[in-house]
Backbone of each chain as nested JSON, in Angstrom:
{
  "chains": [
    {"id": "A", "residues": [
      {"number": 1, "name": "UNK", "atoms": {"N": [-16.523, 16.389, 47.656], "CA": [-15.593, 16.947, 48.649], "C": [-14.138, 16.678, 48.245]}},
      {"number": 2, "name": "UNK", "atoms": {"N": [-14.062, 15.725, 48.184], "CA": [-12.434, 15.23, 47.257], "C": [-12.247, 15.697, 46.063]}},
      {"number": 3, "name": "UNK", "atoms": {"N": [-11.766, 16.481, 45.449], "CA": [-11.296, 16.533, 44.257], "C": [-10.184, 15.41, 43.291]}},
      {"number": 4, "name": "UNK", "atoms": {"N": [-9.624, 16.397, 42.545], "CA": [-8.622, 15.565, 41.752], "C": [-7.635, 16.547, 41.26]}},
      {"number": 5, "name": "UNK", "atoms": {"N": [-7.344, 17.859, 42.228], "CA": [-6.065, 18.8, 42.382], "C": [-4.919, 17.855, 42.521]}},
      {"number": 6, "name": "UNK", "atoms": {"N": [-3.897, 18.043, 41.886], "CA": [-2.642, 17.7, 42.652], "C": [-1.56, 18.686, 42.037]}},
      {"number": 7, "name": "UNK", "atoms": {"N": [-0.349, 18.637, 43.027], "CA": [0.698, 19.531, 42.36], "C": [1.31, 19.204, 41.197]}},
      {"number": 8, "name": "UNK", "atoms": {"N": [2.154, 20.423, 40.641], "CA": [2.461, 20.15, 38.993], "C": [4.01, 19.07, 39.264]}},
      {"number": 9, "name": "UNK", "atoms": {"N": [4.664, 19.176, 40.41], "CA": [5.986, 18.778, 39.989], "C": [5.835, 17.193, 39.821]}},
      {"number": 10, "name": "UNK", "atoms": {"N": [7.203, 16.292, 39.872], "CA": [7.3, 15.272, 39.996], "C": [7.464, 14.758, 40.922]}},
      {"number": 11, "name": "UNK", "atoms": {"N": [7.314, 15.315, 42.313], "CA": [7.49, 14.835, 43.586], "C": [6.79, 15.754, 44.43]}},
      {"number": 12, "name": "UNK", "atoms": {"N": [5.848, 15.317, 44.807], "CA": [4.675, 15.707, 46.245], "C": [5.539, 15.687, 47.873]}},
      {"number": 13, "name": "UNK", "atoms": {"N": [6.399, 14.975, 47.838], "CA": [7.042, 14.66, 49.165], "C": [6.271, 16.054, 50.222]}},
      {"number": 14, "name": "UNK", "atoms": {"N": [6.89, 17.237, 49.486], "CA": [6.523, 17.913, 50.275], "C": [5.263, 18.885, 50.581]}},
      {"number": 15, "name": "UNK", "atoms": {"N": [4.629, 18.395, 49.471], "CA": [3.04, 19.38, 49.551], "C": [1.824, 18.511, 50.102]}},
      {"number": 16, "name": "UNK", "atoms": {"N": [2.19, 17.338, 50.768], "CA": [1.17, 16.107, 51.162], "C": [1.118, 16.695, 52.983]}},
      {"number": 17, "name": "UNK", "atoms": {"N": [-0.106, 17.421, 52.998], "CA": [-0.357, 17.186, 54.785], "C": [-0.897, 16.315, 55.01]}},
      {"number": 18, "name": "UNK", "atoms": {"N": [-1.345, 15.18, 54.765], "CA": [-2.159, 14.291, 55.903], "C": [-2.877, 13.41, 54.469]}},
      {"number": 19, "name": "UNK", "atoms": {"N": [-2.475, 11.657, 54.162], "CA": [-3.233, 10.91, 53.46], "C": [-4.335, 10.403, 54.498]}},
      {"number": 20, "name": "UNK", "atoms": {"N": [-5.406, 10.853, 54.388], "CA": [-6.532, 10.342, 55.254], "C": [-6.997, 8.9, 54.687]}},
      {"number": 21, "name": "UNK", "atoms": {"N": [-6.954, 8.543, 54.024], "CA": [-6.944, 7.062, 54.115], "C": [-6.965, 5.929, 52.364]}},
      {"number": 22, "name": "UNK", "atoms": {"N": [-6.882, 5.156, 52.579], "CA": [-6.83, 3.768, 51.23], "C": [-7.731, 3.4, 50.663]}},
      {"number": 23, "name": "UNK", "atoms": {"N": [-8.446, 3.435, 49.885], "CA": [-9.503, 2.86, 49.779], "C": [-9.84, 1.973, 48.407]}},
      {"number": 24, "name": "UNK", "atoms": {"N": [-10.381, 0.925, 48.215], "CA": [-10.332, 0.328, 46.791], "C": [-11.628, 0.693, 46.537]}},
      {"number": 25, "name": "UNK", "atoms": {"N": [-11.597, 1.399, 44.718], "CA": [-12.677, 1.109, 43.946], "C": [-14.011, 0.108, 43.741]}},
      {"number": 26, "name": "UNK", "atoms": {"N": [-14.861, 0.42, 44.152], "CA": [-15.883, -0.698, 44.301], "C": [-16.17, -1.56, 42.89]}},
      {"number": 27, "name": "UNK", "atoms": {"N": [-16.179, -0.457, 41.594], "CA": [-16.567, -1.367, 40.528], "C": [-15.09, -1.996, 40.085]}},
      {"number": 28, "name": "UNK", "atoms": {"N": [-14.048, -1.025, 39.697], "CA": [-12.665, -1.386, 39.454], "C": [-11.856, -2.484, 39.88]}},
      {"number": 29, "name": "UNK", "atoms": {"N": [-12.227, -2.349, 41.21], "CA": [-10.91, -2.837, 42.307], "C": [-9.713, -2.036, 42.779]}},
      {"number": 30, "name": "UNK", "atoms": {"N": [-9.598, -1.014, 41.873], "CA": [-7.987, -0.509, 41.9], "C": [-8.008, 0.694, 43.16]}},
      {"number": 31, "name": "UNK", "atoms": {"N": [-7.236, 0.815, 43.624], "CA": [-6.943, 1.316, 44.879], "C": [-6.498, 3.368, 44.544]}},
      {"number": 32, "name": "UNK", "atoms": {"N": [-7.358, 3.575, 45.16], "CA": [-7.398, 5.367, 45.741], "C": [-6.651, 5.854, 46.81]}},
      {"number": 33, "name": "UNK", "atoms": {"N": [-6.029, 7.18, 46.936], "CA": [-5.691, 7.842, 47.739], "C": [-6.114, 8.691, 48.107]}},
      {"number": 34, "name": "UNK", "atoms": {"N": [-6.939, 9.057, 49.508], "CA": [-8.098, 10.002, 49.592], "C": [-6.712, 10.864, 50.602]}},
      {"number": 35, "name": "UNK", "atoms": {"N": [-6.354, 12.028, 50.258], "CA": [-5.321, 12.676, 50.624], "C": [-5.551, 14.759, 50.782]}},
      {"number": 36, "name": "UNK", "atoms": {"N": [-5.073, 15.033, 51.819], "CA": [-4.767, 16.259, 52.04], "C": [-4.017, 17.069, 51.656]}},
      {"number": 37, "name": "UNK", "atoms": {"N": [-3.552, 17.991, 50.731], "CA": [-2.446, 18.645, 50.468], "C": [-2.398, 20.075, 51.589]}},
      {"number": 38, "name": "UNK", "atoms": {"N": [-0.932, 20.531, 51.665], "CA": [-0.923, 21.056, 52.753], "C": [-1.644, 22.951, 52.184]}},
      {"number": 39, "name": "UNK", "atoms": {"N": [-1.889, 23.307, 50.753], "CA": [-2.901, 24.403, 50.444], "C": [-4.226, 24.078, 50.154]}},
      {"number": 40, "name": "UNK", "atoms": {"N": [-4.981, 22.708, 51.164], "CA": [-6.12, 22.85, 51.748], "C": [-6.751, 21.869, 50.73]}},
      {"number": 41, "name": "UNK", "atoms": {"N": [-6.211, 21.557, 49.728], "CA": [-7.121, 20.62, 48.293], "C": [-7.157, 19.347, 49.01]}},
      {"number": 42, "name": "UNK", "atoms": {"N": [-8.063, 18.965, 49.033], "CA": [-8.411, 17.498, 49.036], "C": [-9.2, 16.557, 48.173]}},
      {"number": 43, "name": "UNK", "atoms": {"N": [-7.6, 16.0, 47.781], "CA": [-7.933, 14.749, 46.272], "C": [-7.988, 13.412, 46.857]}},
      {"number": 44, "name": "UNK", "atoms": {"N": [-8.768, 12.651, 45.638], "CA": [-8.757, 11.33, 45.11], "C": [-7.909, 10.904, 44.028]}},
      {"number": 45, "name": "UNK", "atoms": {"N": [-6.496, 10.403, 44.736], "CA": [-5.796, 10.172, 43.75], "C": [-5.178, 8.642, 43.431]}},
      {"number": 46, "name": "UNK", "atoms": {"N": [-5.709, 7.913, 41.833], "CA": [-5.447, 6.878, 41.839], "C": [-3.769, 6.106, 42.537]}},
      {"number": 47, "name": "UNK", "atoms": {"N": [-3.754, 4.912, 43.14], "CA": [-2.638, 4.764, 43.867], "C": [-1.13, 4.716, 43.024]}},
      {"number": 48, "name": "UNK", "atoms": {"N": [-1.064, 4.679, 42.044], "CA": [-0.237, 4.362, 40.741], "C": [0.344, 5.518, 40.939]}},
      {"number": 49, "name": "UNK", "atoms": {"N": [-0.144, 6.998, 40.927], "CA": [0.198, 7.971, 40.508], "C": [1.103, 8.427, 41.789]}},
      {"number": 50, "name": "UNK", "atoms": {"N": [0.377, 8.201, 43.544], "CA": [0.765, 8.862, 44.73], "C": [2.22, 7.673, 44.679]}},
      {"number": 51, "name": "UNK", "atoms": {"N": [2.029, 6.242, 44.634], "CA": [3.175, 5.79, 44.892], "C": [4.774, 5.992, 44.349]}},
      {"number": 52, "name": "UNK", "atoms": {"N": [4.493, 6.853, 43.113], "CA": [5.653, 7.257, 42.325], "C": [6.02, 8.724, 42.7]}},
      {"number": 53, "name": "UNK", "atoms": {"N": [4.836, 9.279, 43.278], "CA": [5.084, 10.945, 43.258], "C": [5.351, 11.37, 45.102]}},
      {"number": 54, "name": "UNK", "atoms": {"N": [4.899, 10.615, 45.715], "CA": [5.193, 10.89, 47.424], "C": [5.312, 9.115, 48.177]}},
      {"number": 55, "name": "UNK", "atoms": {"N": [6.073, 8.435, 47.514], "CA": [6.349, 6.944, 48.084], "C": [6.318, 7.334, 49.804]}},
      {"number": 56, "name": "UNK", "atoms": {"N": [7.145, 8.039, 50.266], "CA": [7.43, 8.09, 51.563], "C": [6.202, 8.573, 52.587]}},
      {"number": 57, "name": "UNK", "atoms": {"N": [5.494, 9.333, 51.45], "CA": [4.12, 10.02, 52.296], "C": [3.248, 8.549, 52.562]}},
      {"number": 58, "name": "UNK", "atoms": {"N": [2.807, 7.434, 51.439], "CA": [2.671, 6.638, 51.695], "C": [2.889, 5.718, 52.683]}},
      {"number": 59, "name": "UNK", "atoms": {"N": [4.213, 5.589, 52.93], "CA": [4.543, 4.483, 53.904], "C": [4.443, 5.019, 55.158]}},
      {"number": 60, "name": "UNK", "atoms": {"N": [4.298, 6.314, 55.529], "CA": [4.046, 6.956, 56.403], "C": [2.741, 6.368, 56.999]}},
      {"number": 61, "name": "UNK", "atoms": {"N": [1.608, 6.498, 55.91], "CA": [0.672, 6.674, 56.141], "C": [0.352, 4.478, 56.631]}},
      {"number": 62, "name": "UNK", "atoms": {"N": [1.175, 3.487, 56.111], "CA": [0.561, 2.207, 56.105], "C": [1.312, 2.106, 57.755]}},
      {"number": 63, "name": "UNK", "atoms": {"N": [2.569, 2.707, 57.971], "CA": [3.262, 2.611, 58.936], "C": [2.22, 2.656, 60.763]}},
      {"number": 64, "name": "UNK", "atoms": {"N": [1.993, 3.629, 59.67], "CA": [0.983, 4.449, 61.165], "C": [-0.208, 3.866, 61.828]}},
      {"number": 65, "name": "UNK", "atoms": {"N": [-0.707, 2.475, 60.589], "CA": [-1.996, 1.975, 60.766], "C": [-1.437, 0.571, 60.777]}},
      {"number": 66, "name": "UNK", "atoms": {"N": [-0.299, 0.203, 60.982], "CA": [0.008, -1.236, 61.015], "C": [0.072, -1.654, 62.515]}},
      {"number": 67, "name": "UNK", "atoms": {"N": [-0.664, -2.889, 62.118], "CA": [-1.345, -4.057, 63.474], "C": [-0.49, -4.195, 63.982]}},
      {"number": 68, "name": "UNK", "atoms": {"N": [1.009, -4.643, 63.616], "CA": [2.296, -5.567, 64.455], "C": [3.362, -4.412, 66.077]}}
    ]},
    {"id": "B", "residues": [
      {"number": 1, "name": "UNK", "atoms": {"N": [18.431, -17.392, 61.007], "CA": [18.513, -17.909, 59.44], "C": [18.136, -16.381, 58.825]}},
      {"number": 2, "name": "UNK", "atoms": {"N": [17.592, -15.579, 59.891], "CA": [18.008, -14.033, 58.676], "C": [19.354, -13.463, 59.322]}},
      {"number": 3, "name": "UNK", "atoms": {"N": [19.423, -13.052, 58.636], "CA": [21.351, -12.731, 58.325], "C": [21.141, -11.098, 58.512]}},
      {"number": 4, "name": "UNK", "atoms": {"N": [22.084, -10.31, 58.058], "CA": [22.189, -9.379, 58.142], "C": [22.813, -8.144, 56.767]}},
      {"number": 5, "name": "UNK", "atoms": {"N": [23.002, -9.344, 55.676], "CA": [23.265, -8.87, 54.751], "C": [22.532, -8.141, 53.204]}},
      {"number": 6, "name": "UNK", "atoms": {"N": [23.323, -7.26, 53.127], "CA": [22.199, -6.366, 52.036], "C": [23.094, -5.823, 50.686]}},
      {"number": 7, "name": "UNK", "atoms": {"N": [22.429, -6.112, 49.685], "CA": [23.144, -4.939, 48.359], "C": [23.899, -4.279, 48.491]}},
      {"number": 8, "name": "UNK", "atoms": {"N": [24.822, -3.493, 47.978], "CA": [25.763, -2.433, 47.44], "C": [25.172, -1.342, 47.472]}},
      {"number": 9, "name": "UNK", "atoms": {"N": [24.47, -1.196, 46.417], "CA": [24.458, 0.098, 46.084], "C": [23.305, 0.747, 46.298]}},
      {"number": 10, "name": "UNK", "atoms": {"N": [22.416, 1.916, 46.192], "CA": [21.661, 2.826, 46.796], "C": [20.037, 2.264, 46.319]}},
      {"number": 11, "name": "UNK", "atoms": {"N": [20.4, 1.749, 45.053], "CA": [18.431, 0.999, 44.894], "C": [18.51, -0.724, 45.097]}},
      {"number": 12, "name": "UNK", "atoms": {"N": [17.858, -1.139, 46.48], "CA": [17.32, -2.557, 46.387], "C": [16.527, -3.306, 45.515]}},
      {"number": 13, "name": "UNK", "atoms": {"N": [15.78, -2.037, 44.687], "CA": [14.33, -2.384, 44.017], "C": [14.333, -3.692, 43.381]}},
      {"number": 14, "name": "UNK", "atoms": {"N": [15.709, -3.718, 42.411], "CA": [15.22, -5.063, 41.462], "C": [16.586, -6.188, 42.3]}},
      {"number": 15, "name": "UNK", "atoms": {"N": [16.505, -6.093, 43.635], "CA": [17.287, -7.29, 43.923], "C": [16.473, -7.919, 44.764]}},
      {"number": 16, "name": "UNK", "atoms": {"N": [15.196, -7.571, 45.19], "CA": [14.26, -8.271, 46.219], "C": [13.781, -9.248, 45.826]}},
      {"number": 17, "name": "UNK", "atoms": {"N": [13.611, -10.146, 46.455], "CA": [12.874, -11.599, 45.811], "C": [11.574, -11.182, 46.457]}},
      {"number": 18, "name": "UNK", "atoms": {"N": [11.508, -10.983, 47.361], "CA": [10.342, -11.425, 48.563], "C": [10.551, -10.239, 49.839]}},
      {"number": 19, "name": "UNK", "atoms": {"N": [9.339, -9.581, 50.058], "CA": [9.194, -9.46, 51.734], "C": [8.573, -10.107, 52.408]}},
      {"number": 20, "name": "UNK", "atoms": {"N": [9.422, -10.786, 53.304], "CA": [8.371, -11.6, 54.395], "C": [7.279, -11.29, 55.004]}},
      {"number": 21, "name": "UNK", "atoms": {"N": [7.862, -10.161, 55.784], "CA": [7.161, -9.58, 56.819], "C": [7.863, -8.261, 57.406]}},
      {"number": 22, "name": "UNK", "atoms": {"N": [6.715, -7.834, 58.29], "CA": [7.243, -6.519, 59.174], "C": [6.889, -6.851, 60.725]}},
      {"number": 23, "name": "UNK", "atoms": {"N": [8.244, -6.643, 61.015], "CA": [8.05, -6.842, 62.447], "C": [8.685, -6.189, 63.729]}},
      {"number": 24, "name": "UNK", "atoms": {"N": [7.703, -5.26, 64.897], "CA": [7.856, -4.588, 65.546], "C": [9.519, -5.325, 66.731]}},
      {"number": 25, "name": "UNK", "atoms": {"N": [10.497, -4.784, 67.108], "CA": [11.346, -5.043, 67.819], "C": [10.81, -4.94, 69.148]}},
      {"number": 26, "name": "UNK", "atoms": {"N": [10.855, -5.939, 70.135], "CA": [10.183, -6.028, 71.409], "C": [10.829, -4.73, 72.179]}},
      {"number": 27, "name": "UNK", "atoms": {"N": [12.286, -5.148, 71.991], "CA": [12.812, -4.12, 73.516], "C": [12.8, -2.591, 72.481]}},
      {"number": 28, "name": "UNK", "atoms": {"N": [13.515, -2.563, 71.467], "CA": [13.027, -0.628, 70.57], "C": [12.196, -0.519, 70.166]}},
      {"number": 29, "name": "UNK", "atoms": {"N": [11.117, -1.127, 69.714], "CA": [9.812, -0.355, 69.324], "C": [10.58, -0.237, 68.149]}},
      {"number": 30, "name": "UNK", "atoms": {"N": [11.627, -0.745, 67.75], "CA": [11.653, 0.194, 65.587], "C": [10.921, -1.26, 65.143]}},
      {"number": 31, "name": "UNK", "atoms": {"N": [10.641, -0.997, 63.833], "CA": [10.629, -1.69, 62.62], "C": [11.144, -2.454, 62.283]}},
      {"number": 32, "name": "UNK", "atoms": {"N": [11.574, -3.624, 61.776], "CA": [12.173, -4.306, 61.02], "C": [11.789, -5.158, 60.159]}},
      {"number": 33, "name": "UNK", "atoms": {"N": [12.613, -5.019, 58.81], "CA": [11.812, -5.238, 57.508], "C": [12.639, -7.101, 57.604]}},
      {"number": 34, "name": "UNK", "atoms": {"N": [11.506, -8.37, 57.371], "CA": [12.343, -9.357, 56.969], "C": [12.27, -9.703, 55.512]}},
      {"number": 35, "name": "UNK", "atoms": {"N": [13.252, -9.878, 54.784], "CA": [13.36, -9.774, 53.284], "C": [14.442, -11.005, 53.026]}},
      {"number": 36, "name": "UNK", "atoms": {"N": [13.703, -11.143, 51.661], "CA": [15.128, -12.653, 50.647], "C": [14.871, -11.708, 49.646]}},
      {"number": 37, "name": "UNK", "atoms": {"N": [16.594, -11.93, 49.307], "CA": [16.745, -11.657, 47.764], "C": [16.692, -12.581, 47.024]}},
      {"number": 38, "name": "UNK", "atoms": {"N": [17.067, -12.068, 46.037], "CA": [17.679, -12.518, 44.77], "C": [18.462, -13.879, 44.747]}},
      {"number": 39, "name": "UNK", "atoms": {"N": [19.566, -13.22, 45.081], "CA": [20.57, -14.476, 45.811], "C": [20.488, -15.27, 46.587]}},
      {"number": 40, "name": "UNK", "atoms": {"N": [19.041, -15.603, 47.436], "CA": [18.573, -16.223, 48.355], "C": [19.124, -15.99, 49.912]}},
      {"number": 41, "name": "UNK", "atoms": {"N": [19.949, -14.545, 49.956], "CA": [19.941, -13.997, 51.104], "C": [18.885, -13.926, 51.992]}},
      {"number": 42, "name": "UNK", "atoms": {"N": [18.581, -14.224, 53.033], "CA": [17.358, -13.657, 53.997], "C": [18.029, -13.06, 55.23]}},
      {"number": 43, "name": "UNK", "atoms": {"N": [17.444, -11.376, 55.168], "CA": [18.037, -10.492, 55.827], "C": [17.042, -10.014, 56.746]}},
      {"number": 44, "name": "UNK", "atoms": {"N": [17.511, -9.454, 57.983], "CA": [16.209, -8.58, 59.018], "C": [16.92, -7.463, 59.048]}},
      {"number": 45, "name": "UNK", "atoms": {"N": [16.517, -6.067, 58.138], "CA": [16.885, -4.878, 57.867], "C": [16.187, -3.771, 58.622]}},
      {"number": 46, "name": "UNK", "atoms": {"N": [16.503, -3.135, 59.18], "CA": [15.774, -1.884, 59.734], "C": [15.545, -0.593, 58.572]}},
      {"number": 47, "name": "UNK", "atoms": {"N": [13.856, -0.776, 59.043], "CA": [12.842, -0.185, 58.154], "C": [12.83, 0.972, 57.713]}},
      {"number": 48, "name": "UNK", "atoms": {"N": [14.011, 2.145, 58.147], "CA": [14.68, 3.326, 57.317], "C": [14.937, 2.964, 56.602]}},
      {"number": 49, "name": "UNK", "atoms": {"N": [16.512, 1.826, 56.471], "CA": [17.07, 0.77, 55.394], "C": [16.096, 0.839, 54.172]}},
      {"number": 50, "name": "UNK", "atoms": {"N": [15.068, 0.44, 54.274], "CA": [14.296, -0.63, 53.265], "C": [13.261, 0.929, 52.595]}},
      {"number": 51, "name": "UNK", "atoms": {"N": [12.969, 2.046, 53.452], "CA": [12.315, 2.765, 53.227], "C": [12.992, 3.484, 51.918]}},
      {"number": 52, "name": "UNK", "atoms": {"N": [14.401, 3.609, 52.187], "CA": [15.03, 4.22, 51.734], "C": [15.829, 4.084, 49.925]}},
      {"number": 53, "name": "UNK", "atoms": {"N": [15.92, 2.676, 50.349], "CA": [16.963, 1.624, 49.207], "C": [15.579, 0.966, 48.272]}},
      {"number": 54, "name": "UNK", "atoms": {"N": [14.171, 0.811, 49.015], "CA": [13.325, -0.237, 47.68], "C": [12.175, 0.026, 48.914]}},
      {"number": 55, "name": "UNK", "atoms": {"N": [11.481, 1.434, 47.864], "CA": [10.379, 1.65, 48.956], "C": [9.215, 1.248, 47.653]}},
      {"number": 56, "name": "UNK", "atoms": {"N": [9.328, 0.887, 46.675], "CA": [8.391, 0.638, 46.249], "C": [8.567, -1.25, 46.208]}},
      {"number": 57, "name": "UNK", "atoms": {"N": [9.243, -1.611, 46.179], "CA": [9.066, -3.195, 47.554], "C": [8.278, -3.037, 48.827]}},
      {"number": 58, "name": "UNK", "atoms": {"N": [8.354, -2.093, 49.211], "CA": [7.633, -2.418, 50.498], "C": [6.241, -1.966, 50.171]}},
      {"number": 59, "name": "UNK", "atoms": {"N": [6.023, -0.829, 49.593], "CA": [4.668, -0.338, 49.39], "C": [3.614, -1.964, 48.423]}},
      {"number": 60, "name": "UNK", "atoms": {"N": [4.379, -2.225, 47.767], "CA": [4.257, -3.737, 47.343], "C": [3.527, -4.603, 48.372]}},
      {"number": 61, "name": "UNK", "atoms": {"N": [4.239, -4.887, 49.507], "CA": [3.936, -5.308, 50.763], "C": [2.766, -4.915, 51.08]}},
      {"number": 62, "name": "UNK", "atoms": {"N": [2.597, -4.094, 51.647], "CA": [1.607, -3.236, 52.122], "C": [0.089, -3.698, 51.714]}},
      {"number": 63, "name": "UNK", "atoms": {"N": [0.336, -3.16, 50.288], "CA": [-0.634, -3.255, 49.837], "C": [-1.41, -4.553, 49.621]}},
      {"number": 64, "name": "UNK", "atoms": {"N": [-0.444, -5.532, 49.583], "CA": [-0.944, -6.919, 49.46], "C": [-1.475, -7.295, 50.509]}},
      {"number": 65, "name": "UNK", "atoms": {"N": [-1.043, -6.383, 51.992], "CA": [-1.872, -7.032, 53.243], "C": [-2.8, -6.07, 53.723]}},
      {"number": 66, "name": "UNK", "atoms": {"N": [-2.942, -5.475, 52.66], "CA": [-4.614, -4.506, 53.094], "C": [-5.932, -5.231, 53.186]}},
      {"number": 67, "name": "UNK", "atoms": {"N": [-6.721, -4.253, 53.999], "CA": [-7.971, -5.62, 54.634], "C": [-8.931, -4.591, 54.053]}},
      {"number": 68, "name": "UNK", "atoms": {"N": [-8.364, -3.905, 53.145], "CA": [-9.454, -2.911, 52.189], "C": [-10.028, -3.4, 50.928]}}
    ]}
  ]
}
């Protein structure tokens, strides 16, 4: 169901509808972005790549789910 | 003992020592980021501020207090 679409530019800011959620690699450890783009693709994208290409979509997304 | 003082210029990234914490403002409901630099400043910055100037400091954060 997730793919591994993402847009060509260097900044997603604006093609990210909705990061549905975080998740770490079970064998790896390293952390996924299970994410919505707003022309319907829904990727798995390692976190390395989303934090450089949509930082703000990110913090959006930890903002929204923080306990405090 | 947090202050109110912050960097110059438009990237915080490599002047952060440390984020403390994030913490909700009782009476506004905003954000506020508590952070030490470099210089051993310790500042309570509002979380546009910090989003804006050293968002990959905070995503830093974040991620270190994931229960994922």
């Amino acid at each position: 169901m997730f793919g591994s679409w993402v847009p060509a530019g260097t900044s997603w800011e604006n093609y990210v509808k909705e990061i549905q959620t975080v998740e770490r690699d079970e064998k790896s450890g390293d952390l996924y972005i299970l994410m919505i783009f707003k022309n319907g693709k829904k990727s798995r994208v390692k976190n390395h790549r989303v934090r450089s290409r949509c930082p703000q979509r990110l913090l959006d997304f930890y903002e929204a789910h923080l306990s405090v």
